[in-house]
Each structure stands twice: as C-alpha cells, then as structure tokens.
C-alpha positions, 0 to 999 in steps of 0.5 A, a space after each residue: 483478493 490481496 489485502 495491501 498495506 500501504 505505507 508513505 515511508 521506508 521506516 513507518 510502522 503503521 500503515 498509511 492505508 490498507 486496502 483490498 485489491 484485485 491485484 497486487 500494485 506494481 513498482 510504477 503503478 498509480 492509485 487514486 483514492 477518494 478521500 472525503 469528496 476528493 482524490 488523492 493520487 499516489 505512485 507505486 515506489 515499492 513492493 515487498 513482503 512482509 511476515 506477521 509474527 502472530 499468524 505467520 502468514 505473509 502479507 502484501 506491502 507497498 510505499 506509494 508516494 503522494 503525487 498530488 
C-alpha cells in the first residue's frame, strides 16, 4: 500500500498529512477525513513524485485543497 503526503500548497514543505492508501489519489479525486468528531473534505489538485535524498526511494505526493 502507497504511503501519500498531502500537501495544502505548491511551496510547502511539510506535509499536511500522510497517509497510507489503497491506491494512489488521482487529479480529481475527493478525500474525506475524519478529524476530531468530524470530516474535512479535500480535492485532489495534483499528483507528483518526489525523491528522498536519504533513501533515494521516491515517494508518492499530492496538493489537495480543503473543500469544506
């Protein structure tokens, strides 16, 4: 199963989330997660990846935007 990072913006640098999924989110895509009693709804903007400079393994991300 993928690990995904979400982020909220083109420029941030730490991930807004990071969750494991059963497949990889696409452009389009909406998430629903359920944050302290309630859930936050957020759109799929964009998906790349990206290489970690320690591992050299690549890593699955997104920029969702809160659609609430």
């Amino acid at each position: 199963m993928p690990i995904v990072e979400a982020f909220d913006s083109k420029d941030a640098a730490i991930p807004l989330f990071t969750a494991e999924f059963d497949f990889l989110p696409r452009v389009g895509d909406y998430l629903s997660r359920n944050t302290e009693g309630y859930f936050k709804y957020y759109n799929v903007v964009e998906v790349w990846n990206r290489q970690d400079s320690e591992t050299d393994a690549f890593r699955a991300c997104i920029r969702v935007e809160l659609n609430d």
